[in-house]
C-alpha positions in Angstrom: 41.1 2.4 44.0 37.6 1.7 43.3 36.5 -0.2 40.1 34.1 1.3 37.2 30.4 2.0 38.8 28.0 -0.4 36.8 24.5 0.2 36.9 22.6 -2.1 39.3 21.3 -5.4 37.4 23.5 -4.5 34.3 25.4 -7.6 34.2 22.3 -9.6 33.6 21.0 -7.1 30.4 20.7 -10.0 27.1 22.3 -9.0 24.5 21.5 -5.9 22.3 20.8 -7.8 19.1 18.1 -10.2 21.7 16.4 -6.5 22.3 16.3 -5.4 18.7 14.6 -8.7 17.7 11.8 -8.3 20.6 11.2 -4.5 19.9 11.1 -5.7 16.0 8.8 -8.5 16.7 6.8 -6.9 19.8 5.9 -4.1 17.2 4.8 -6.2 14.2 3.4 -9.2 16.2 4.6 -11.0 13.4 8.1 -13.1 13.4 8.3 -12.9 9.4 7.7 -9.1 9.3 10.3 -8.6 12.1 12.8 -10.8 10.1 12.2 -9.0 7.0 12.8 -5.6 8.6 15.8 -7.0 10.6 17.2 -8.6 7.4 17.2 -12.1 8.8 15.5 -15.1 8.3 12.1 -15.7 10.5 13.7 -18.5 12.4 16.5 -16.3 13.0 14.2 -14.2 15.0 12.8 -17.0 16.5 15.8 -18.6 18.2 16.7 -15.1 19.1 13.1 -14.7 21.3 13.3 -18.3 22.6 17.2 -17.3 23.9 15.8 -14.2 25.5 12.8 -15.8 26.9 15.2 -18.7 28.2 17.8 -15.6 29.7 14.3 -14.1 31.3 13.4 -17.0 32.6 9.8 -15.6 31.0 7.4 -16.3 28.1 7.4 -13.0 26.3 5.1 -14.4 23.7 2.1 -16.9 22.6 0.8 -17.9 19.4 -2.3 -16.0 17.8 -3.7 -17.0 14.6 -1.2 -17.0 11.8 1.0 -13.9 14.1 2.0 -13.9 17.7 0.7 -11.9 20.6 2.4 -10.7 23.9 2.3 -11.9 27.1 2.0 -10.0 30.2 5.6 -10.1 30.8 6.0 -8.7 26.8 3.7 -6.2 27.1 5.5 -4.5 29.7 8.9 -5.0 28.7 8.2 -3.9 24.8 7.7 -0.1 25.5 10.7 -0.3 28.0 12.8 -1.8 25.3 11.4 0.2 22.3 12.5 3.9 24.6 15.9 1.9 25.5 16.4 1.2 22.0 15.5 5.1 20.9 17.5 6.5 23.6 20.5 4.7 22.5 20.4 5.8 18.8 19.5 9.0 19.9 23.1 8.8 21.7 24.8 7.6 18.8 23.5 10.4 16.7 24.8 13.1 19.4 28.2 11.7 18.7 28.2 12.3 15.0 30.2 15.3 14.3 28.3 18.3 12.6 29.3 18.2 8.9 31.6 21.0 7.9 31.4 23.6 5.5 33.3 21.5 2.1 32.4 18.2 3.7 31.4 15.3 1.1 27.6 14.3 1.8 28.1 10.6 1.2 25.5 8.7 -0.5 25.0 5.2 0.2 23.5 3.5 -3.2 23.2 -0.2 -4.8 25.8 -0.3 -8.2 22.4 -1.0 -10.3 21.1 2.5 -8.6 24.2 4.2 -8.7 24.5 3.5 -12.3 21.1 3.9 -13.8 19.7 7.0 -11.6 22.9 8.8 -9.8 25.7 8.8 -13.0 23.6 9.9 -15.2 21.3 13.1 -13.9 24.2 14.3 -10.7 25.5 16.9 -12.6 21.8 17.9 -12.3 21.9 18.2 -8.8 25.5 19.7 -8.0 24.2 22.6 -11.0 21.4 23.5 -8.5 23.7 23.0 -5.3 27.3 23.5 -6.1 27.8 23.8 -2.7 27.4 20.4 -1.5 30.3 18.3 -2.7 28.7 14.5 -3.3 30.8 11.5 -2.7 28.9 7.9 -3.8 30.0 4.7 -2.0 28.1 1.4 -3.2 26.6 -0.8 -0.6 24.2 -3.5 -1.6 22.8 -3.2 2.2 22.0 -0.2 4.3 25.5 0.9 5.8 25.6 1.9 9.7 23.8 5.3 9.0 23.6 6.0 12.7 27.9 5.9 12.9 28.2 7.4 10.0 29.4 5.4 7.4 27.4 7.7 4.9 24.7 10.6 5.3 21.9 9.0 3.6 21.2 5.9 1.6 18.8 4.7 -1.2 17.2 1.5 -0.7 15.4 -1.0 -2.5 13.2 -2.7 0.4 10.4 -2.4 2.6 11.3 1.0 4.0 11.9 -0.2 7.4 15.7 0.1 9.1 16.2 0.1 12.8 17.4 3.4 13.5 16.7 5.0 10.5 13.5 7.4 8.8 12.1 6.0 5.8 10.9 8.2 3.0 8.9 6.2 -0.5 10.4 7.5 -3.3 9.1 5.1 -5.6 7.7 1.7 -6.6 8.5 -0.6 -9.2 7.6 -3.5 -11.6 8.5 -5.7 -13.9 8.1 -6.2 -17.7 10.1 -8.0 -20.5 12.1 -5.6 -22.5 14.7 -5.6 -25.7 16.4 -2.9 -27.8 14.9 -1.9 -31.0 17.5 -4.2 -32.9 16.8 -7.1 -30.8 13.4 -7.0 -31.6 14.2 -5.5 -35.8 16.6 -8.7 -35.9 14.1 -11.1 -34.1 10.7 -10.2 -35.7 7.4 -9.0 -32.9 7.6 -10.6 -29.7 3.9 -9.6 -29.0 3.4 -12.5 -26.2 5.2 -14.9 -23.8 4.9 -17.5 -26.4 6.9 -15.8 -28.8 9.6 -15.8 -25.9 10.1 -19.3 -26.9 13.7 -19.4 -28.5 15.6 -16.1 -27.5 17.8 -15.8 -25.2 16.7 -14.3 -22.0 19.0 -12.2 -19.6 18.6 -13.7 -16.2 19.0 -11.2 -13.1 20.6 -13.4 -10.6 19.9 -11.5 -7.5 16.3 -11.4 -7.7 17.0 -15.1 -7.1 19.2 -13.9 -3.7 16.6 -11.3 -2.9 13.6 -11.6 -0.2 10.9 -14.0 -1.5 8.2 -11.9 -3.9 11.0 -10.4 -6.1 10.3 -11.9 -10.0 13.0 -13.5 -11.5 12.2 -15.4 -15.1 10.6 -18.4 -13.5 8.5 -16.5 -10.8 7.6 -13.9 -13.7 6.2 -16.5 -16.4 4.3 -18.7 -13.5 2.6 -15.4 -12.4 1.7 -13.8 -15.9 0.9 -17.7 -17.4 2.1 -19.4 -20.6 5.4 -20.1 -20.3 5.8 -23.8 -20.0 7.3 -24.0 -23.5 10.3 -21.2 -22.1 13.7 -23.1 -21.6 14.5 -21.3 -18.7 18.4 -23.2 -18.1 19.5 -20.7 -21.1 20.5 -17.2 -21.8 22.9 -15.3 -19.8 23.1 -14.4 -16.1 23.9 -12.0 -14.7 24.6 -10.4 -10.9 22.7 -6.9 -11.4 19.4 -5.1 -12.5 21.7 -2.8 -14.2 23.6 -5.2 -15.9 20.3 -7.1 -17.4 19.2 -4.1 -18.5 22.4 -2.9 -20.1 22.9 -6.1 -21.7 19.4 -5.6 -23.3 20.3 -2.3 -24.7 22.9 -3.8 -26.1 20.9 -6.3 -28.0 22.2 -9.2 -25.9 18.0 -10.8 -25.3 15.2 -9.9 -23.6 15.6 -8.2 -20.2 12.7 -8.9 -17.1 13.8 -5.3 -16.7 12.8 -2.9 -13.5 10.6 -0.2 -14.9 11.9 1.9 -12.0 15.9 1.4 -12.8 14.6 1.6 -16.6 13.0 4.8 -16.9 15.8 6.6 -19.3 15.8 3.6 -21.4 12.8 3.2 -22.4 12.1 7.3 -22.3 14.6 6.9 -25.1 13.7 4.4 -26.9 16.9 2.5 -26.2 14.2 -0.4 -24.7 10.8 -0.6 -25.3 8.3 -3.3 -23.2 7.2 -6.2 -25.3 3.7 -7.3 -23.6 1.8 -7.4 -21.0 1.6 -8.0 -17.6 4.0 -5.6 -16.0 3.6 -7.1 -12.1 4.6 -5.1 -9.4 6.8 -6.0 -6.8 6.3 -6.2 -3.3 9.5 -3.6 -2.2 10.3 0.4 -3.2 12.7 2.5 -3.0 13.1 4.6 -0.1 15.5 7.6 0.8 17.0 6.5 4.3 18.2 8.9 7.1 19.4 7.8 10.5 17.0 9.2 13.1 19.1 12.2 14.1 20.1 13.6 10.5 17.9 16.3 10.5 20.3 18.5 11.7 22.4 18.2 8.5 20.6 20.9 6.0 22.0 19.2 2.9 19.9 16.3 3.7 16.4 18.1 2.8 18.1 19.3 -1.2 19.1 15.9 -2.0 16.1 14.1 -0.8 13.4 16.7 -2.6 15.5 16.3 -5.7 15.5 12.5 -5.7 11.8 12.5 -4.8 10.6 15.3 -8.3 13.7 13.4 -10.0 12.8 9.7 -9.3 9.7 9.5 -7.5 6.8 8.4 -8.8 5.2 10.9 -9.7 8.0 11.9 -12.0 6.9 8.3 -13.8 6.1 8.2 -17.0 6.6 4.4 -17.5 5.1 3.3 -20.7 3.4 0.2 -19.1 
């Protein structure tokens, strides 16, 4: 009996992960951007492109300036990578079975999103379509959209997952916030100077996050004024949503998310101190894999997240 027919040349392909970095950094000309789609480190990408150029036996790329540029050799293997790469997601997709009737549309959200957009405005959503059961599962990255692990996400990056379409939904910035009793109990707090003293709520992930994101330190060396600010106290903790609970609560003064914030301070439960509110470099994006547009409950949920959340349903006080 004759063996399984491979494909002539397939046992020297490189590994998939070598292709997704080249398509990644073929496209941006840029190792950092590729990384920061990729959700690696930019010498991540770069040991990945030296092992593929050392597999090739072929310098797919040359420094230009302060990006990279392609070689021959890359220019014309990146459009025969990039259709590989689209072909096989494509493929993936066609394996997805079509959702039936009853079905949970799964939502794939951070806990600090899930907890200060989704909990409180769903019944909003599943009054206007009772047909389409939710289910939420938390994910602090983007699951495997393209297998699906869950029929859409919401995602606080730069909008760019391999494999997936991308749609703004809104930015965000930061400001320092506190509860009416904080500040009743505490006197105005009309400046960073006046910061000096209180105990500030610490939001430890913007400290695991992709460089740009403010945490206390980055926020007070940005807006100015803060050398007299013991930054070693207060409390920590491992969420946006917790900070900004903990705030509410009268617990210190939040470097709150004005996006993650919005019933908050619509409320009056927080109210911004001062000025600056900086914006951050990311947004949050409603994520589809490539091939979800044949699922007709993905168009509801999106539009309603987009006149529910987006920014032009701001009304930030900042």
């Amino acid at each position: 009996m004759s063996g399984p027919h491979h494909p002539a040349g397939a046992g020297r392909l490189p590994p998939l992960d070598f292709l997704r970095v080249f398509e990644a950094a073929a496209r941006h000309r840029h190792f950092a951007a590729a990384a920061a789609e990729l959700g690696v480190t930019p010498s991540a990408v770069s040991h990945r492109i030296r092992a593929l150029e050392e597999a090739l036996g072929i310098a797919l790329f040359r420094r230009e300036g302060k990006g990279v540029g392609l070689t021959e050799a890359g220019r014309r293997l990146a459009p025969a990578v990039a259709d590989g790469l689209a072909s096989f997601h494509a493929g993936l997709d066609a394996l997805r079975p079509t959702p039936l009737p009853g079905d949970p549309f799964v939502v794939s959200a951070s806990p600090s999103v899930v907890v200060k957009w989704l909990v409180p405005h769903l019944d909003e959503f599943r009054a206007a379509y009772p047909a389409i059961p939710i289910a939420i599962r938390t994910d602090r990255e983007v699951p495997d959209l393209g297998a699906g692990a869950a029929a859409c996400a919401i995602h606080y990056g730069l909008g760019m997952v391999p494999g997936c379409l991308s749609v703004r939904l809104a930015g965000n910035q930061v400001a320092p916030m506190a509860s009416p009793d904080f500040i009743a109990r505490h006197g105005r707090i009309d400046s960073i100077r006046d910061l000096a003293g209180l105990t500030l709520l610490h939001d430890s992930g913007a400290l695991e996050a992709e460089s740009g994101l403010y945490d206390w330190a980055r926020y007070l060396g940005a807006a100015g004024g803060g050398d007299t600010i013991d930054l070693r106290s207060g409390l920590h903790f491992d969420s946006s949503a917790d900070v900004l609970n903990a705030a509410v609560a009268g617990a210190g003064v939040a470097l709150g998310k004005t996006a993650l914030a919005r019933d908050d301070l619509a409320t009056g439960r927080l109210r911004i101190l001062f000025q600056p509110a900086l914006d951050e470099p990311l947004a949050y994006f409603f994520v589809t894999s490539a091939g979800a547009g044949d699922d007709p409950r993905v168009a509801p949920f999106r539009d309603w997240l987009a006149e529910r959340f987006g920014d032009a349903a701001s009304s930030d006080p900042v």
